[in-house]
C-alpha positions in Angstrom: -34.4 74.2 93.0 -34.3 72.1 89.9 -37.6 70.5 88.9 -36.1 67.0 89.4 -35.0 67.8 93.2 -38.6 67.5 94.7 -38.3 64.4 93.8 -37.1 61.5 96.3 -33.2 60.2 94.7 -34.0 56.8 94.3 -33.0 56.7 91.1 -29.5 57.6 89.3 -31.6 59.4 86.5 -29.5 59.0 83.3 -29.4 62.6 81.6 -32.6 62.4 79.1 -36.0 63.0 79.1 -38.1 61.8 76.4 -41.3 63.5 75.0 -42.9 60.9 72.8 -42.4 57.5 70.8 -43.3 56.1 67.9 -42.9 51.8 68.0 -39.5 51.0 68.8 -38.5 54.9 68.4 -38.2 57.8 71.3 -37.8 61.3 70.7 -36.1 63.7 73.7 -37.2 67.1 74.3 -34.4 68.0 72.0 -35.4 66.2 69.1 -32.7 63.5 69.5 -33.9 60.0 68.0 -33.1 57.2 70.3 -33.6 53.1 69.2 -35.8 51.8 72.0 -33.6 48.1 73.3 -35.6 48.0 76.5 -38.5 48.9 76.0 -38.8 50.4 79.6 -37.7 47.3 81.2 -39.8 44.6 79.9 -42.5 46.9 79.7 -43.6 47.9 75.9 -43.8 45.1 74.4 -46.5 46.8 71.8 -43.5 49.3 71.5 -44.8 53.2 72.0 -47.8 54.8 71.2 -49.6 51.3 69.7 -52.9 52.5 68.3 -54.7 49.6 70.2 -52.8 50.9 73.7 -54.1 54.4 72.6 -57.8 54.1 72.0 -58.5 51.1 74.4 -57.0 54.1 76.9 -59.4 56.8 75.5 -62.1 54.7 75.1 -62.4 53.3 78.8 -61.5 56.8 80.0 -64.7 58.5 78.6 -66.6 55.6 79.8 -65.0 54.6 83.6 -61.9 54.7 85.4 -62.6 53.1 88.7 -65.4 51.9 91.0 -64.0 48.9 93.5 -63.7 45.8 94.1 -66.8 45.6 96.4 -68.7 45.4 92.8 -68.6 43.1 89.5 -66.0 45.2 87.3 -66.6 43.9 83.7 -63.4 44.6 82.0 -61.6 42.6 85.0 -63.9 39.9 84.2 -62.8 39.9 80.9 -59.4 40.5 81.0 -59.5 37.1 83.2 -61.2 34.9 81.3 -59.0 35.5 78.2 -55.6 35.4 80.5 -56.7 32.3 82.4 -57.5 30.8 79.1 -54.1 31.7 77.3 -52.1 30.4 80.5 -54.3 27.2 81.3 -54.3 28.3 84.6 -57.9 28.4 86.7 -58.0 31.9 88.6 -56.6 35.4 88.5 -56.0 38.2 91.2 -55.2 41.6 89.6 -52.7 43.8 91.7 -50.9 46.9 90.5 -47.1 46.0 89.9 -45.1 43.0 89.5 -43.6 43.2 93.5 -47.9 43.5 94.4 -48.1 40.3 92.1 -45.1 38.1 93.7 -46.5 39.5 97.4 -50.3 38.0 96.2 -48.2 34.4 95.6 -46.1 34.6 98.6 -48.8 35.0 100.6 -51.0 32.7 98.7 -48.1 29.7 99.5 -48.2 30.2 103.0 -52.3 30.3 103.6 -51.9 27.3 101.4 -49.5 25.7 104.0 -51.3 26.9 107.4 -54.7 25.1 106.3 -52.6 22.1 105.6 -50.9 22.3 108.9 -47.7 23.9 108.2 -46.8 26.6 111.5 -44.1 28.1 110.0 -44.0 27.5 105.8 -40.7 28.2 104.1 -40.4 29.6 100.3 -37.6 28.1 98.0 -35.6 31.3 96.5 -33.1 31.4 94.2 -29.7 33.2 94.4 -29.6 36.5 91.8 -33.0 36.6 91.8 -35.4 39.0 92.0 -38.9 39.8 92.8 -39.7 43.0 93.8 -38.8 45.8 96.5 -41.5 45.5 99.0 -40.2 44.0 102.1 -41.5 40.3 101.4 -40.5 40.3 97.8 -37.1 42.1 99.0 -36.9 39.0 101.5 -37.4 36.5 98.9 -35.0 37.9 96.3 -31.1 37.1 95.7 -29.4 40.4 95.9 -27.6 42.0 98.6 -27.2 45.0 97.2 -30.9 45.7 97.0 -31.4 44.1 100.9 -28.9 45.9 102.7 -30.6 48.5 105.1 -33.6 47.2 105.3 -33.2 44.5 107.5 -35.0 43.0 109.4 -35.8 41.1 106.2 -39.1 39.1 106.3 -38.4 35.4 107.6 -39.5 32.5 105.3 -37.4 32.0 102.6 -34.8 29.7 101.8 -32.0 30.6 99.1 -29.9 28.2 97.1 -28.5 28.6 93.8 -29.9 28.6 90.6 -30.4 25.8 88.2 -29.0 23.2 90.7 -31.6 20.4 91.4 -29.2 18.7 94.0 -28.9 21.5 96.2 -33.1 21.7 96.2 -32.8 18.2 97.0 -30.4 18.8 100.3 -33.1 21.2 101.3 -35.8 18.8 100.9 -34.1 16.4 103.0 -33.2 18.9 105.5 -36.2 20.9 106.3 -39.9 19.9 106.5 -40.9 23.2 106.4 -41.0 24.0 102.5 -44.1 24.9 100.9 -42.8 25.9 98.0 -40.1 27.3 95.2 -40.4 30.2 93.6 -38.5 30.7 90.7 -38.0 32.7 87.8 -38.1 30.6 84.5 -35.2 33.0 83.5 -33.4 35.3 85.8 -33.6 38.7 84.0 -32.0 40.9 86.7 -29.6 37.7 87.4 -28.4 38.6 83.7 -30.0 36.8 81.4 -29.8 33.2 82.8 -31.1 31.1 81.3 -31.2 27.3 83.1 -30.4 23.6 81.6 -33.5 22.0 79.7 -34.3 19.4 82.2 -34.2 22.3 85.3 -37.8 23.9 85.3 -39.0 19.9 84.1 -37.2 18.7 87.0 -38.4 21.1 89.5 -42.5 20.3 88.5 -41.5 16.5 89.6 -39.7 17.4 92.9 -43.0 20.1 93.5 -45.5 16.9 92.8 -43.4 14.4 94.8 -42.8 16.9 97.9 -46.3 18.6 97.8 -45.0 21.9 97.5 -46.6 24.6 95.0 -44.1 25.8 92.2 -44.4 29.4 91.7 -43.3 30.5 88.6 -42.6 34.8 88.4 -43.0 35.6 84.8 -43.0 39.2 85.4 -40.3 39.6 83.2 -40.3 36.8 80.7 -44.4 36.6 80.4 -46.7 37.9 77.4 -44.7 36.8 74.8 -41.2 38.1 75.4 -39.3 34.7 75.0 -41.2 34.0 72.0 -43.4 32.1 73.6 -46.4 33.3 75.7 -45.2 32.4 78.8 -41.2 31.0 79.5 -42.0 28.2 81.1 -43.8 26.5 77.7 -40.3 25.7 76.7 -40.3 23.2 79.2 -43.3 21.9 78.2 -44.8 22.2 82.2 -47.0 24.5 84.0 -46.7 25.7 87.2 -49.3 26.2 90.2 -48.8 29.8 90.3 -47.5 32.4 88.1 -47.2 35.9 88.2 -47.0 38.6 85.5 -46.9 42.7 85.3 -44.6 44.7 83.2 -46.2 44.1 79.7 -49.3 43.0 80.2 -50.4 46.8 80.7 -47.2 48.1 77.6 -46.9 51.1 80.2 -50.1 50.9 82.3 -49.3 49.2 85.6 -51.1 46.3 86.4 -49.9 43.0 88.2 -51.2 39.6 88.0 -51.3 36.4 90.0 -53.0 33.2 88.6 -53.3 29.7 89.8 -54.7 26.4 89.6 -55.9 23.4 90.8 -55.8 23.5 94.7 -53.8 26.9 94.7 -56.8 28.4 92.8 -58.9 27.8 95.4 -57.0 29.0 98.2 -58.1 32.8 98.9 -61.2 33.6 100.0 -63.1 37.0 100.5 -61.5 39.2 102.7 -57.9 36.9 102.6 -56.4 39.5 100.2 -57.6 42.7 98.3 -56.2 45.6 96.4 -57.8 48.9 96.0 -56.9 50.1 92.5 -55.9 46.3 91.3 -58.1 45.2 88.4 -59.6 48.8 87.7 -61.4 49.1 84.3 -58.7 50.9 82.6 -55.7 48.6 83.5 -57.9 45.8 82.4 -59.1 47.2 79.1 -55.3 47.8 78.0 -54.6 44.5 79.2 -57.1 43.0 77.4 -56.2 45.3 74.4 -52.4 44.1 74.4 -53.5 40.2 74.6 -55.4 40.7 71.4 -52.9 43.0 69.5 -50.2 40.1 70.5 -52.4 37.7 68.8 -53.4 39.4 65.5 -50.4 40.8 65.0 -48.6 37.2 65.9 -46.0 38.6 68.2 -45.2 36.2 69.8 -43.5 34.2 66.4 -41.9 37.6 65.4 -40.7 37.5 68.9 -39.1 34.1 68.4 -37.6 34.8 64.9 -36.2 38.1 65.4 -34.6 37.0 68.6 -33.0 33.9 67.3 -31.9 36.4 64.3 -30.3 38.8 66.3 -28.6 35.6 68.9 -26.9 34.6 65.5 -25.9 38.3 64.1 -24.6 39.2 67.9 -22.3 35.7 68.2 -21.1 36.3 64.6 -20.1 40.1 64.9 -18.6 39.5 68.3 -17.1 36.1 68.1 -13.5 37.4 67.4 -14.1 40.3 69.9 -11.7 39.7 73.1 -13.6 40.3 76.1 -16.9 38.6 75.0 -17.5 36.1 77.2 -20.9 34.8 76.1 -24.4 35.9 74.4 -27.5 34.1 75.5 -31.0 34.7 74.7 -34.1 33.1 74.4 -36.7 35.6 71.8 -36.4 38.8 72.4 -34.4 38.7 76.2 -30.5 38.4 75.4 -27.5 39.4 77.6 -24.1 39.9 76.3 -21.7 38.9 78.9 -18.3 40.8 79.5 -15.6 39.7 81.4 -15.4 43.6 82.8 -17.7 45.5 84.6 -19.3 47.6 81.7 -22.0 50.1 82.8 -20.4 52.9 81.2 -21.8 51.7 78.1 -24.9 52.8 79.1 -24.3 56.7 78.4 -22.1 55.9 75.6 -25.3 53.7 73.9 -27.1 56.6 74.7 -24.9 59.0 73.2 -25.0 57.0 70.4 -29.1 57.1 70.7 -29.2 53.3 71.8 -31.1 52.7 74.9 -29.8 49.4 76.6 -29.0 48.4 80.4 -26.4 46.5 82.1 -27.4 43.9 85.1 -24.9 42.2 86.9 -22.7 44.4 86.2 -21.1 43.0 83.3 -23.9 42.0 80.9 -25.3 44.0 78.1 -29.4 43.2 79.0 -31.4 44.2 75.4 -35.3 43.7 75.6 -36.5 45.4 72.8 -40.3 45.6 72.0 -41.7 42.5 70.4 -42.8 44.4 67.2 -38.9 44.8 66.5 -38.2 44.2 62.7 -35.3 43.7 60.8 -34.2 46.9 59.8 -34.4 47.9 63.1 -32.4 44.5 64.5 -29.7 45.4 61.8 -29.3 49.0 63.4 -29.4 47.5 66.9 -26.3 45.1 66.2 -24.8 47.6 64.0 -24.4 49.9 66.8 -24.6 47.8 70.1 -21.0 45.9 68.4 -19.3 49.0 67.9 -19.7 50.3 70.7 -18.7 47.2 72.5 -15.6 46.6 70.2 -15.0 50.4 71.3 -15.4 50.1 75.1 -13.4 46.8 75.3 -10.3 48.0 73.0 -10.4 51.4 75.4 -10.5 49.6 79.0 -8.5 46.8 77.8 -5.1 48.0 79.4 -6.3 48.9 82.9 -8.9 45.8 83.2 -5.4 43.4 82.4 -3.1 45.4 84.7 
């Protein structure tokens, strides 16, 4: 048996394994040198092996890994106050994952809605969303592909499309039910969508004149990764509730759920719980990358190198047939094809690029936020060759 065959196949495990990092850089067990564009999904924003990741690690593991919730855990205090703080939001639940996160607001909207008389609450979704894989998160997000065989799917949720305020507006007339949207600010598994200016804007007034909470899940668009701390400060709102995972731990998973105002105030002890959610070590990392995404001001190298690359991308690629558009917002851009293109995965690879397709036609790069621009250069470099390669060689069986 080979090692990987104990192992359940719920993954199509490209052919790699990596055995250490450096910032934006991965080494395989061969040696290879890889140019990190994901950075694990969203995840390391601090890029690999940050010295502030690495000894708030060590440290907190010499000193205590878990006890439980049943006590005062310091570093969860901590960790709160500064995230609560940086979001203007009121309270935080800890979970373990992003899906744990999104299932704390789910269920948070619909205690929210039985105390206020509500028998059977329905959630706002969006098409091509996503949210997680556990059955209610499953439930609430847009995607066929990642439902089918696991119905019966979790009742509650009502889908319309994306970044259409009239179709929100049928519902409202049309059900009494609704409780709330939820919504990502943009929709990263969608493929980089990202909505009109006046649509997250719009959706805070239709949340305040209906009642309903608005949920935003920055799982994937939080802690900086739109050059901005959060996505949803581009609109210039805030939401009720918003969730977050992926890099607020850079590779040590933890899942958060804040609120505020009435939806602060909502659970009570023994309405929710998580046995390893807000352990001291998660929290000391998360507290770790909050303050290395400050000093090291992220957040606007975020927002410049992203813009820097948006421009470099449309200007390499603008004569390229094929292209159909490149969006981004910081460092979260998709490159849109008018083929399916996830073959370019392995060829990135073999080219030691490390990039994603969602979609199945758009090029998703999320490269850590610490990206510079040597680094961007290479990544354009590359990504448009291999692009201007792929489309010139499928180019006479995609037309026939």
């Amino acid at each position: 048996m080979n090692s990987y065959e104990s192992l359940m196949a719920t993954y199509k495990r490209l052919p790699v394994t990596f055995a250490h990092g450096d910032g934006v850089w991965l080494w395989d067990t061969a040696g290879k040198q890889y140019l990190d564009a994901l950075s694990g999904i969203a995840v390391c924003g601090l890029g690999h092996a940050h010295p502030a990741v690495t000894a708030a690690i060590c440290e907190q593991a010499g000193q205590l890994l878990h006890t439980s919730n049943l006590y005062h855990i310091a570093e969860q205090e901590r960790l709160g106050a500064l995230l609560t703080q940086r979001a203007g939001m009121d309270r935080v639940f800890f979970a373990n994952s992003g899906a744990e996160a999104n299932e704390a607001a789910i269920k948070l909207a619909r205690l929210y809605a039985h105390r206020r008389g509500v028998e059977n609450p329905a959630i706002l979704v969006m098409e091509n969303s996503f949210h997680g894989r556990t059955l209610a998160t499953l439930s609430a997000t847009g995607n066929r592909k990642v439902q089918a065989g696991f119905e019966p799917l979790v009742q509650g949720f009502v889908r319309v499309p994306y970044d259409d305020i009239e179709a929100i507006e049928i519902a409202a007339a049309n059900r009494s039910n609704i409780v709330a949207i939820m919504v990502e600010p943009i929709q990263g598994e969608g493929g980089i969508r990202i909505p009109a200016e006046d649509y997250l804007p719009r959706l805070r007034t239709l949340c305040d004149r209906e009642g309903w909470l608005l949920i935003f899940d920055e799982i994937q668009t939080g802690m900086g990764r739109s050059g901005r701390w959060f996505a949803h400060e581009h609109a210039g709102i805030k939401p009720d509730v918003m969730t977050l995972a992926k890099a607020l731990g850079n590779g040590v998973p933890i899942g958060a759920c804040l609120a505020r105002g009435a939806a602060a105030e909502v659970f009570t002890p023994g309405a929710h719980g998580s046995t390893f959610g807000g352990n001291p070590l998660a929290c000391r990392v998360g507290r770790a990358v909050l303050e290395t995404i400050e000093n090291e001001e992220l957040i606007d190298n975020a927002a410049s190198q992203g813009a820097a690359l948006l421009t470099a991308f449309r200007a390499a690629l603008k004569h390229q047939p094929g292209v159909v558009e490149i969006r981004g917002r910081g460092l979260m851009l998709g490159i849109e094809l008018d083929r399916p293109c996830g073959e370019l995965v392995n060829a990135a690879l073999d080219a030691g690029l490390l990039i994603n397709v969602t979609a199945e036609r758009v090029i998703r790069l999320l490269p850590p936020l610490i990206l510079a621009q040597p680094e961007a250069e290479q990544l354009v470099q590359k990504l448009t060759h291999l692009i201007g390669q792929f489309l010139s060689a499928t180019s006479a069986s995609f037309h026939q």
